[in-house]
DSSP file (Angstrom, degrees, kcal/mol; ACC not computed):
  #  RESIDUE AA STRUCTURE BP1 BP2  ACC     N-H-->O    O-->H-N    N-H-->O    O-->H-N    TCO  KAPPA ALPHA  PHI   PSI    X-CA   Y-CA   Z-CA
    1    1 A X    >>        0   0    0      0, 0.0     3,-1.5     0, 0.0     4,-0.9   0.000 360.0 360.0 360.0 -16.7   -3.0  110.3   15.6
    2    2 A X  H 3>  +     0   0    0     38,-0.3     4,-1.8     1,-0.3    42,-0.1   0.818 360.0  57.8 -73.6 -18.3   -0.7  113.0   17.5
    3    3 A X  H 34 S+     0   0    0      2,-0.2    -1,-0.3     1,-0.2    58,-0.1   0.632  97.6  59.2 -90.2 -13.7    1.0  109.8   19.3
    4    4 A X  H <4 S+     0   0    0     -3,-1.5    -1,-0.2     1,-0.1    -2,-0.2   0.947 115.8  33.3 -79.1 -67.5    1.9  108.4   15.8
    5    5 A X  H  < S+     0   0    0     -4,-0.9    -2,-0.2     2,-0.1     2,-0.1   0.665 103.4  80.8 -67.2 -47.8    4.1  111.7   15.1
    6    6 A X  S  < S-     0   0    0     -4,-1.8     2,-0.4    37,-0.1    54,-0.1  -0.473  92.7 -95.9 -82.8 135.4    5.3  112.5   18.6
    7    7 A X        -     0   0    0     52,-0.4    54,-1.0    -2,-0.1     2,-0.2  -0.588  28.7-141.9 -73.4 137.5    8.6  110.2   19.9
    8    8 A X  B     -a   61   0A   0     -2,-0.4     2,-1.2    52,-0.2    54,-0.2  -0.544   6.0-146.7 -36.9 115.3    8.2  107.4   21.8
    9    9 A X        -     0   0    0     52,-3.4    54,-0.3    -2,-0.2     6,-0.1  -0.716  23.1-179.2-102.5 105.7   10.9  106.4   24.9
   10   10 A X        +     0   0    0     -2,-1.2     2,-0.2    52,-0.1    -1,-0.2   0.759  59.2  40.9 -81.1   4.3   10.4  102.7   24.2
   11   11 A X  S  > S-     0   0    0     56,-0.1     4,-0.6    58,-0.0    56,-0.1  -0.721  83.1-116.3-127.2 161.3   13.1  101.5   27.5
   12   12 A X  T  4 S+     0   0    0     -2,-0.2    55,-0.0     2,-0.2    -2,-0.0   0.087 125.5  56.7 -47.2  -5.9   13.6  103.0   31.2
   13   13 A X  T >> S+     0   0    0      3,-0.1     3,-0.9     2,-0.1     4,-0.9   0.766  98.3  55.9-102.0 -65.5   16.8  103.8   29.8
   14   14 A X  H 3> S+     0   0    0      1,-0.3     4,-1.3     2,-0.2    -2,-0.2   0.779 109.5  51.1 -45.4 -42.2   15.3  106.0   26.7
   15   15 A X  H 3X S+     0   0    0     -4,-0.6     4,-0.9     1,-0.3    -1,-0.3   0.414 106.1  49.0-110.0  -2.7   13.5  108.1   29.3
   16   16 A X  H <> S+     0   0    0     -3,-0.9     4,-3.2     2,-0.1     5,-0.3   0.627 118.1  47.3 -80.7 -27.2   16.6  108.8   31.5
   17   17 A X  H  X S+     0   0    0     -4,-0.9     4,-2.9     2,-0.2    -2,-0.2   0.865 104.4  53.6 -46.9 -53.3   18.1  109.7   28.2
   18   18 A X  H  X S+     0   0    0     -4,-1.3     4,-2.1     2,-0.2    -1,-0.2   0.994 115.8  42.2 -64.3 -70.0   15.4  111.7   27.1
   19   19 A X  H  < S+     0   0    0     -4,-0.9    69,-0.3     1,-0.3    -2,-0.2   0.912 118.4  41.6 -65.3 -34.2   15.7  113.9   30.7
   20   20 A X  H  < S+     0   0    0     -4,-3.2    -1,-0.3     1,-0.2    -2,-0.2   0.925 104.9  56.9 -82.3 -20.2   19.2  114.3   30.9
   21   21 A X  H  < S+     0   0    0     -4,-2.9     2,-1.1    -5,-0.3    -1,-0.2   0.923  93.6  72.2 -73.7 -20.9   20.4  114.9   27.6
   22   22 A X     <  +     0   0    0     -4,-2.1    66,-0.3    -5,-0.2    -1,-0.2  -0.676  55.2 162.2 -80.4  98.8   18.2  118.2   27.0
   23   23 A X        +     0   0    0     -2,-1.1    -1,-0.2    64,-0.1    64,-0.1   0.340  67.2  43.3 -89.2  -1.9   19.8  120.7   29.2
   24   24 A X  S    S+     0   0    0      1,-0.1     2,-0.2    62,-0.1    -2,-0.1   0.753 108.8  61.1-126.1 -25.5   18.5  124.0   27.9
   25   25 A X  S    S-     0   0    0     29,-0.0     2,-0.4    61,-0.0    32,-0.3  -0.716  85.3-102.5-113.5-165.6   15.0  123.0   27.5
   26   26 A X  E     -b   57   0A   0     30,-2.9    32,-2.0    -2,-0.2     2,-0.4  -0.686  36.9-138.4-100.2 154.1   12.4  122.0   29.2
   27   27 A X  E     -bC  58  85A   0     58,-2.1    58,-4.8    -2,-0.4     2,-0.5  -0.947  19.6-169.2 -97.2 109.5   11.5  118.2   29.0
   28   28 A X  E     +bC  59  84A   0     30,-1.5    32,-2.3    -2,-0.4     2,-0.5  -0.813   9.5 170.1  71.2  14.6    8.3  116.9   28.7
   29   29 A X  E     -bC  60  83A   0     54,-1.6    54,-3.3    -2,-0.5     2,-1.5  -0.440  18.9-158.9-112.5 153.5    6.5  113.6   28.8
   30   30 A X  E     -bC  61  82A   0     30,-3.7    32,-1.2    -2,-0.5     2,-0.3  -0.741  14.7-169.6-133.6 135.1    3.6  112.2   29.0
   31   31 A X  E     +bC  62  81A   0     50,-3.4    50,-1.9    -2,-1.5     2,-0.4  -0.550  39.1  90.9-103.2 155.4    2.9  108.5   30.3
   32   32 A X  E    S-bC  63  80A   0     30,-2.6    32,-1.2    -2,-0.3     2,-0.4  -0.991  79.4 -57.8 157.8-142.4    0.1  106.6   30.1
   33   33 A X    >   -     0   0    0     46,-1.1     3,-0.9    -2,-0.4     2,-0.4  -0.984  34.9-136.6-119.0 130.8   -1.3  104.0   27.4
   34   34 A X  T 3  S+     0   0    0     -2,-0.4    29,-0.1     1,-0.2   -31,-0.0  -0.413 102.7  54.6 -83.7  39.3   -1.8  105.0   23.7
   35   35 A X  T 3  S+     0   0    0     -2,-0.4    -1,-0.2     0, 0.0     5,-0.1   0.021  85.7 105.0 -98.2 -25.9   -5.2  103.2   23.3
   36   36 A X  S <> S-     0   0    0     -3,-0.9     4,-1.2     1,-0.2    -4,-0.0  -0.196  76.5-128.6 -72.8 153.6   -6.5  105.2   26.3
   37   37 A X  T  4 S+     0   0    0      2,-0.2    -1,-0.2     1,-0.2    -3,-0.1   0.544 107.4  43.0 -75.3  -2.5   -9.0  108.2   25.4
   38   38 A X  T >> S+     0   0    0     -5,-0.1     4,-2.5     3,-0.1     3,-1.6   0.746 109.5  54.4 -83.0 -50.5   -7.2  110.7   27.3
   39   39 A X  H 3> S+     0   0    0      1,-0.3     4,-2.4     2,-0.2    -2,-0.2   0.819 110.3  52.0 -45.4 -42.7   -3.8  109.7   26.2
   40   40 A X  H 3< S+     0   0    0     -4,-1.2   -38,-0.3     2,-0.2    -1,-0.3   0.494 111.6  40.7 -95.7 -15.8   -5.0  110.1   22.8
   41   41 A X  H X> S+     0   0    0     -3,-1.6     3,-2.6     2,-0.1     4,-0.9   0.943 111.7  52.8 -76.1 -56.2   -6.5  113.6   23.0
   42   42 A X  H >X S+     0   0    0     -4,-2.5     4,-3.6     1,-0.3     3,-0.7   0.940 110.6  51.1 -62.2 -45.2   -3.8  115.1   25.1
   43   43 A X  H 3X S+     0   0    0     -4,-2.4     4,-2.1    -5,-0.4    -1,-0.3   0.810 104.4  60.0 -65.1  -4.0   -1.1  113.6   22.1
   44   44 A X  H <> S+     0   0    0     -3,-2.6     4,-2.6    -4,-0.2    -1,-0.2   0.925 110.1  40.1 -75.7 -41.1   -3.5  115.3   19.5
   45   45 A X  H <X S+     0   0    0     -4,-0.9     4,-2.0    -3,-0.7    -2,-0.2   0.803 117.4  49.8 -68.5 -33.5   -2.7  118.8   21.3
   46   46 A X  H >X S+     0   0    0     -4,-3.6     4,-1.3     2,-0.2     3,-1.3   0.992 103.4  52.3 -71.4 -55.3    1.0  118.0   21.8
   47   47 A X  H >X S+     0   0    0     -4,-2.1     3,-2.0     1,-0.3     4,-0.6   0.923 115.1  57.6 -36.8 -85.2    1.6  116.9   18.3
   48   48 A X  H 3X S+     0   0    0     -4,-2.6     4,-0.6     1,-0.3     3,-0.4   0.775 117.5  27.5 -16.6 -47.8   -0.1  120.8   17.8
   49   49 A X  H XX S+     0   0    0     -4,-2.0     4,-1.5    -3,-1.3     3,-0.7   0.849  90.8  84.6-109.9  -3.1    1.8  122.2   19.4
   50   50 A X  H << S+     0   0    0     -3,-2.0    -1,-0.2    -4,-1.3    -3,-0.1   0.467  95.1  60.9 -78.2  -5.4    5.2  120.9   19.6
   51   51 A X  H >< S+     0   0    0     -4,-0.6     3,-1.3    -3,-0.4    -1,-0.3   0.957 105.5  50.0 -37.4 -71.4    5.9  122.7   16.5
   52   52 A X  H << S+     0   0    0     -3,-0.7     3,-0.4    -4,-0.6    -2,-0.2   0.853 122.9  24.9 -32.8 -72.6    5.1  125.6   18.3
   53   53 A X  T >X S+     0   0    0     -4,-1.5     3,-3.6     1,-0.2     4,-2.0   0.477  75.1 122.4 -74.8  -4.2    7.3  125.1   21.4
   54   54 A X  T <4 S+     0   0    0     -3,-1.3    -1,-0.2    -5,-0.3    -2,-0.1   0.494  72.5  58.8 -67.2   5.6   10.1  122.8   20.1
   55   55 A X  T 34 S+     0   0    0     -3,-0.4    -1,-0.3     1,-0.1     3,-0.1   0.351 123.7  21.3-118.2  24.6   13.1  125.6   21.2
   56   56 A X  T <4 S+     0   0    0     -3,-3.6   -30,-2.9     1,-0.5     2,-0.3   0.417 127.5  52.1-129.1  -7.7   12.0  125.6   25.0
   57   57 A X  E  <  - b   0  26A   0     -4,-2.0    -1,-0.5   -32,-0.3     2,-0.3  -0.969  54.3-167.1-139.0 127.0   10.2  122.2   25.1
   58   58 A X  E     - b   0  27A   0    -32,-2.0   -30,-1.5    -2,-0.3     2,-0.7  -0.857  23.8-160.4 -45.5 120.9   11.1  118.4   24.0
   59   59 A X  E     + b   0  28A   0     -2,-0.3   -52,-0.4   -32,-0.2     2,-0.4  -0.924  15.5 171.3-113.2 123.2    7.9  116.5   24.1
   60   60 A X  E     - b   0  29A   0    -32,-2.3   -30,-3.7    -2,-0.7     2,-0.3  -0.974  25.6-130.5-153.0 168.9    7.9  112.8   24.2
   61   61 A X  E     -ab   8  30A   0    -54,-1.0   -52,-3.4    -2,-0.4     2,-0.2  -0.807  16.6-169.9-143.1 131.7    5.2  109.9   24.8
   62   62 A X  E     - b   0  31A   0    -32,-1.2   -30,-2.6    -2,-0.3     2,-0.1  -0.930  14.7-150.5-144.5  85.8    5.8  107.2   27.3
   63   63 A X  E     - b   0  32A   0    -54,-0.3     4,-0.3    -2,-0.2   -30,-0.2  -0.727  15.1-152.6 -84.5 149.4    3.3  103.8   27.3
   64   64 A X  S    S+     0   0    0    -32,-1.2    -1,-0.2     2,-0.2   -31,-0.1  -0.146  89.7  57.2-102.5  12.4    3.6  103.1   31.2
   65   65 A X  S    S+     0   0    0    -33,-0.3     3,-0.3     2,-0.1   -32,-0.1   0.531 108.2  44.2-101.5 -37.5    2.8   99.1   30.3
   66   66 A X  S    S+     0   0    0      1,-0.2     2,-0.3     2,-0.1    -2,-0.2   0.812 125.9  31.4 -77.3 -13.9    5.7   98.8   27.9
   67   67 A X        +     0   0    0     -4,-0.3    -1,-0.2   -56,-0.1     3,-0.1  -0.715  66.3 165.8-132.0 112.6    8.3  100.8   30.3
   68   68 A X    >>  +     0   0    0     -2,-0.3     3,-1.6    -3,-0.3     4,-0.6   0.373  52.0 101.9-171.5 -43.6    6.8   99.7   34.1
   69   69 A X  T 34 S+     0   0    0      1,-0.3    -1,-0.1     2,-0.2     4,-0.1   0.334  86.6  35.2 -57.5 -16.8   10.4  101.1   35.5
   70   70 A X  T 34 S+     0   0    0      2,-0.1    -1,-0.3    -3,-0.1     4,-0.1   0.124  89.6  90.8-139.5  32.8    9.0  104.2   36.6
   71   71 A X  T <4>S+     0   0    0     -3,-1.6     5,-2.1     2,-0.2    -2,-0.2   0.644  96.1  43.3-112.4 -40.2    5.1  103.6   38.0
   72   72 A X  T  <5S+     0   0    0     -4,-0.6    -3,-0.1     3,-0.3     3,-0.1   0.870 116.0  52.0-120.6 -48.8    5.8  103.0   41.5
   73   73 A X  T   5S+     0   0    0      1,-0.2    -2,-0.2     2,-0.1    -1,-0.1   0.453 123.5  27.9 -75.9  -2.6    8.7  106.3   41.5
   74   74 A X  T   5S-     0   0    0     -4,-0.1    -1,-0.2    -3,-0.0    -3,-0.2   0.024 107.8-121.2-134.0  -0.1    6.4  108.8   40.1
   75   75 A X  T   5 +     0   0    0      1,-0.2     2,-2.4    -3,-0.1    -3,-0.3   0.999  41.2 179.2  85.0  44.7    3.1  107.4   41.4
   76   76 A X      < +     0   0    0     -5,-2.1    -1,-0.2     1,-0.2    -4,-0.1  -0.233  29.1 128.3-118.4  71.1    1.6  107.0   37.8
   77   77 A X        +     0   0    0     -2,-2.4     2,-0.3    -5,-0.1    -1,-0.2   0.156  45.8  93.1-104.9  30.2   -1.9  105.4   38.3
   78   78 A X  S    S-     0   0    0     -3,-0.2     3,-0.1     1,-0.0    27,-0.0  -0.940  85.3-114.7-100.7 138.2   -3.9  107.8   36.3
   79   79 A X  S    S+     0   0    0     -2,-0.3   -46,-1.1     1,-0.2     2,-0.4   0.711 101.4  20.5 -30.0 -39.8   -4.6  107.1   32.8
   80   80 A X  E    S+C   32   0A   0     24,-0.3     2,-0.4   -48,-0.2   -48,-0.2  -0.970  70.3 172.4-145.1 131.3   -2.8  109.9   31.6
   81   81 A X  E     -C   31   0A   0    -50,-1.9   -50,-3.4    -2,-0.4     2,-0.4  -0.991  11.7-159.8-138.5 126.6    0.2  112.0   33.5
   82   82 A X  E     -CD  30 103A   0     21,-3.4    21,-0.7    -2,-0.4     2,-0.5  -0.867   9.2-167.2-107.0 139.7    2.4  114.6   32.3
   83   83 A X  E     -C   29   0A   0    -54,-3.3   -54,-1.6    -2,-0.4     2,-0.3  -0.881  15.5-136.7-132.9 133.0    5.4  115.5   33.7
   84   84 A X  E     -CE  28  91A   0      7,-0.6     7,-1.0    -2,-0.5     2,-0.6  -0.441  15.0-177.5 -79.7 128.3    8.0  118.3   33.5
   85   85 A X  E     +CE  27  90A   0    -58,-4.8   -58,-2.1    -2,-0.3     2,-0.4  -0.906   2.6 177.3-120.7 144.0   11.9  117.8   33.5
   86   86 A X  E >  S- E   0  89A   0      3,-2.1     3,-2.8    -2,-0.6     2,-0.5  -0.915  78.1 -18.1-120.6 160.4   14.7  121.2   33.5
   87   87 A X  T 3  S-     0   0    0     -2,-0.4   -64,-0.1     1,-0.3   -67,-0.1   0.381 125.1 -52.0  14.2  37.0   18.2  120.0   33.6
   88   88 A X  T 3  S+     0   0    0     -2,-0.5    -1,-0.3     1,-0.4     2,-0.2   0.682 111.3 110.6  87.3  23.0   17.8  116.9   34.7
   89   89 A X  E <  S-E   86   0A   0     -3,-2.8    -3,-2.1   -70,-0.1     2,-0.5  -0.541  76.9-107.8-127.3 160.8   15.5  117.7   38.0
   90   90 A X  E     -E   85   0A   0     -5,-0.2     2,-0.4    -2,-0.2    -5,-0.2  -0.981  36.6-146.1-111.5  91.3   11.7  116.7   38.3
   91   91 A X  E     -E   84   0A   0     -7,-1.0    -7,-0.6    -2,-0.5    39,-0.2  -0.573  12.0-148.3 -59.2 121.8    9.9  120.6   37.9
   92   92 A X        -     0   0    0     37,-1.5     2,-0.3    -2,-0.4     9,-0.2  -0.586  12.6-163.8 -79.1 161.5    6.4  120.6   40.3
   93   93 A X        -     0   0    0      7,-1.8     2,-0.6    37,-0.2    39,-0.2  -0.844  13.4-132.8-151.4 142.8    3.6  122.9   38.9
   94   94 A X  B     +f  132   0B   0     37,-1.5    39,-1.9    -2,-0.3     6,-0.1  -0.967  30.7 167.2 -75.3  95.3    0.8  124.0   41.0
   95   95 A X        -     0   0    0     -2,-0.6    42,-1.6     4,-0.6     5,-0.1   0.330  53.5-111.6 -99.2   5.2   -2.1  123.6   39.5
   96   96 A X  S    S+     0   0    0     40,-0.2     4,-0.1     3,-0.1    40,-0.1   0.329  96.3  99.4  93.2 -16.4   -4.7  124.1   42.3
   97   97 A X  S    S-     0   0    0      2,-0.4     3,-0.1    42,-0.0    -3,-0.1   0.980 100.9-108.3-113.3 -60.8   -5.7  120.0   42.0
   98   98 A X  S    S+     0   0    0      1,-0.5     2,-0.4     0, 0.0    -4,-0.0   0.290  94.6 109.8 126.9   4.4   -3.4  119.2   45.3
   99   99 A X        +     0   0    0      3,-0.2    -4,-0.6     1,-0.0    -1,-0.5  -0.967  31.2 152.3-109.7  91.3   -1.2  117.6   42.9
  100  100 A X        +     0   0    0     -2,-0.4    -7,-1.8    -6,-0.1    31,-0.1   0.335  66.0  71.1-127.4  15.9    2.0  119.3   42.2
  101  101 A X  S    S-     0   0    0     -9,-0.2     2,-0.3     1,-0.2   -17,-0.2   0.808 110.5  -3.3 -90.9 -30.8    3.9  116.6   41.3
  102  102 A X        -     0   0    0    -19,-0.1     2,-0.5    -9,-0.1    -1,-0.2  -0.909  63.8-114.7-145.6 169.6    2.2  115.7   37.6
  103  103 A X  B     +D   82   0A   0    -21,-0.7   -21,-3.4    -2,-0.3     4,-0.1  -0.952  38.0 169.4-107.6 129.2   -0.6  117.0   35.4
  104  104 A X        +     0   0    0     -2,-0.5   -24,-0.3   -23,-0.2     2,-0.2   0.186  56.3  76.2-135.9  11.2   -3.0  113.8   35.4
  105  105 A X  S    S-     0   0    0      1,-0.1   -23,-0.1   -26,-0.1     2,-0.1  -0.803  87.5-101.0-120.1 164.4   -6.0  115.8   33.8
  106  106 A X        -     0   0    0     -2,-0.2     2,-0.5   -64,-0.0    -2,-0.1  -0.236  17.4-142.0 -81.9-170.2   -6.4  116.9   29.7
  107  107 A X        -     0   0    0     -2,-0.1   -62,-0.2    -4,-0.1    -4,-0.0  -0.991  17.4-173.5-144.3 103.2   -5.7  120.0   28.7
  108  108 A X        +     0   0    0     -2,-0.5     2,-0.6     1,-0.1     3,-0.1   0.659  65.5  75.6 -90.5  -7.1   -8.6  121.2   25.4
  109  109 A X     >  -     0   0    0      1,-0.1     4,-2.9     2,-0.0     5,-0.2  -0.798  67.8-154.5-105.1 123.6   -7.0  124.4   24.5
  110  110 A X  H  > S+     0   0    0     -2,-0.6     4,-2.4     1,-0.2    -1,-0.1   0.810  95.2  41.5 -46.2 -35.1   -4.1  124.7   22.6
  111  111 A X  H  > S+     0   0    0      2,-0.2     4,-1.2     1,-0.1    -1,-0.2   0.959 103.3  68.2 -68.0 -54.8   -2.8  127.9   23.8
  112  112 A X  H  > S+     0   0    0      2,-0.2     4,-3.1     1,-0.2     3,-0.2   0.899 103.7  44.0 -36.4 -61.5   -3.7  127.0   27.3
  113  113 A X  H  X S+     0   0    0     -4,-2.9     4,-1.9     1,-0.2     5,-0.3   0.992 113.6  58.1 -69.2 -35.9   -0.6  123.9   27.4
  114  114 A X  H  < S+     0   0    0     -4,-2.4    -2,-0.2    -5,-0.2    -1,-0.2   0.600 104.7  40.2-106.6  26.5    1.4  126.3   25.8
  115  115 A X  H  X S+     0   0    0     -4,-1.2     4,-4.6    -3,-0.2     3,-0.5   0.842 119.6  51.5 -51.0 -64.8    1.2  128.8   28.3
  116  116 A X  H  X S+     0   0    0     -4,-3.1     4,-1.1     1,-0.2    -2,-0.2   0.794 111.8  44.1 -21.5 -53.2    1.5  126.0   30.8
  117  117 A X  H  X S+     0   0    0     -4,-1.9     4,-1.0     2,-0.2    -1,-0.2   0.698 117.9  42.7 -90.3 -29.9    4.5  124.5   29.2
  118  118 A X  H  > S+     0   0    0     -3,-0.5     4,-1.8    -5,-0.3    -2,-0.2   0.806 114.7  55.5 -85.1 -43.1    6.6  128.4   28.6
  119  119 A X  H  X S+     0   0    0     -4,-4.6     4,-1.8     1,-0.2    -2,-0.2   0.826 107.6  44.8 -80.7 -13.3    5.4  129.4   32.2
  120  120 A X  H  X S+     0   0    0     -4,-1.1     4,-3.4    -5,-0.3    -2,-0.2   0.836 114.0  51.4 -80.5 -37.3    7.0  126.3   33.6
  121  121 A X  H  X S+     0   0    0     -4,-1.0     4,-0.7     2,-0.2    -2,-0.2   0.937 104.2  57.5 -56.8 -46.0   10.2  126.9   31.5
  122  122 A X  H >X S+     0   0    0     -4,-1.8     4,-1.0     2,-0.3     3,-0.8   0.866 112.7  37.2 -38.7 -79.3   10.4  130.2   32.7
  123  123 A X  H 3X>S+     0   0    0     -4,-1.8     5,-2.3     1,-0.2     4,-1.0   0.905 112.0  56.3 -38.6 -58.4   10.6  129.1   36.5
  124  124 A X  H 3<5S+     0   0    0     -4,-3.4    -2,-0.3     1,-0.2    -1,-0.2   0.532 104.7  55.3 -77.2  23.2   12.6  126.2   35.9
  125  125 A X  H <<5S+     0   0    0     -3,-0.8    -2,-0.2    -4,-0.7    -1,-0.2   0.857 103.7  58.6 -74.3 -56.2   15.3  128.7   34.1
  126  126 A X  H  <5S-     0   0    0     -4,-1.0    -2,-0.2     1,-0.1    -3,-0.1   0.562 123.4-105.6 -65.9 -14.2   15.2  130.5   37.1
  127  127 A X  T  <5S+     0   0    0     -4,-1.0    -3,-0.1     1,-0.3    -1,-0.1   0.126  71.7 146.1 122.8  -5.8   16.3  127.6   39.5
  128  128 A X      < -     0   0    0     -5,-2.3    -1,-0.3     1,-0.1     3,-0.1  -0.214  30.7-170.8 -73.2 145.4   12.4  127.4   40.9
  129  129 A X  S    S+     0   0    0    -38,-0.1   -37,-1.5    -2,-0.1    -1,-0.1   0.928  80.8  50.5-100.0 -63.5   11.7  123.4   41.8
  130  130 A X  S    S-     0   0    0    -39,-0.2     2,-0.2    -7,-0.1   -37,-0.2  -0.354  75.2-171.0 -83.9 145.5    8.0  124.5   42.2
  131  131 A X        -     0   0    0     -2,-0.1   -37,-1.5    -3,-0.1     2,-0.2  -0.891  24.2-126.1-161.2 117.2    6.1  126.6   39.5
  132  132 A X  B     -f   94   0B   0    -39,-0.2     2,-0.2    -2,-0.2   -37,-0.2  -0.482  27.7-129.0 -58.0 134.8    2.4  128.4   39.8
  133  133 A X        -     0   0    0    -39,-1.9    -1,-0.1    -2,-0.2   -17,-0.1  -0.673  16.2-131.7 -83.9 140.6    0.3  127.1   36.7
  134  134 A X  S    S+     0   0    0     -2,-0.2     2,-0.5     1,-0.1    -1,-0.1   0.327  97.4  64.1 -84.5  21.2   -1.0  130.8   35.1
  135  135 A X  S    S-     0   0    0    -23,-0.0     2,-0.5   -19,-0.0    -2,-0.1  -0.994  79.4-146.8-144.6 134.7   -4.5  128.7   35.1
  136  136 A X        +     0   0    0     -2,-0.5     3,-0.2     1,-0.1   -40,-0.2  -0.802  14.8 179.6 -93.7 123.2   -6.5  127.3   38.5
  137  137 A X        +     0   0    0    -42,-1.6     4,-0.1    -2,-0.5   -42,-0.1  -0.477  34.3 138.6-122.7  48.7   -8.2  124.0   37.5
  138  138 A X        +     0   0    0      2,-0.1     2,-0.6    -2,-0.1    -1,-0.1   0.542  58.8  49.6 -77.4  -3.3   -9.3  123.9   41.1
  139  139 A X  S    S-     0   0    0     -3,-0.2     2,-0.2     0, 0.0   -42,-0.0  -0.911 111.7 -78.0-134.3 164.7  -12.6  122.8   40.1
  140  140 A X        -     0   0    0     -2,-0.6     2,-0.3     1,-0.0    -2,-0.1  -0.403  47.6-145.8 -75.7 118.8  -13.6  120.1   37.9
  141  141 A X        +     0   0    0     -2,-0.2     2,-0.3    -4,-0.1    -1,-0.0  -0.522  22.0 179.8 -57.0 131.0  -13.1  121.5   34.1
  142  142 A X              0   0    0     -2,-0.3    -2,-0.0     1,-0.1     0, 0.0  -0.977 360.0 360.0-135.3 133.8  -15.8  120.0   31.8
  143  143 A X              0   0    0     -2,-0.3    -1,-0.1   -35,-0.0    -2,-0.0   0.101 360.0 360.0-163.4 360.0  -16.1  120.9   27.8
């Protein structure tokens, strides 16, 4: 239901929009499909929290079949990817996976993304392109 609530960048257009016009927070999206069963968890915890975060974070929802435009320039063949934007730059996050380009796993704890989401503001404020995640998901999470 969180995908119902959260905005939608329904063009290639929307979603350049989206990253350049927030300069003072951090930007936010997450692509994938809104039928999928990850897509649909993760949006249950962003809708949670994006109260929470909304004056360092934008949060926005992205179906990768209805805008295509960006699949092959950010790699985005897992069901569900998030990705950070600061000022109009692509932030990496190290998350331990080998991955530092997107978050392509869910996230069950609320608190947990928005730690994620504050410690990545936090870096990119400071001019860092690369950001340590304050949690290692080097091994496969199950709950």
């Amino acid at each position: 239901m969180g995908s119902v609530f959260l905005p939608h960048l329904k063009t290639g257009w929307h979603v350049d929009q989206a990253i350049l016009h927030d300069q003072d927070r951090l930007v936010v999206i997450r692509f994938g499909r809104d039928h999928d069963k990850d897509c649909m968890l993760m949006d249950e915890h962003l809708y949670k929290i994006a109260e929470k975060v909304k004056n360092f974070a934008a949060i926005y929802l992205c179906d990768i079949d209805e805008v295509p435009d960006f699949n092959e320039m950010y790699e985005l063949y897992d069901p569900m990817t998030i990705m950070f934007f600061y000022q109009n730059k692509h932030i990496l996050c190290d998350f331990s996976t080998g991955d530092n380009n997107k978050m392509n796993f869910v996230i069950h704890d609320d608190q947990e993304m928005i730690d994620i989401i504050e410690t990545i503001f936090r870096g990119a404020r400071k001019g860092k392109g690369l950001v340590v995640s304050p949690y290692d998901y080097s091994y496969k999470r199950k709950k």
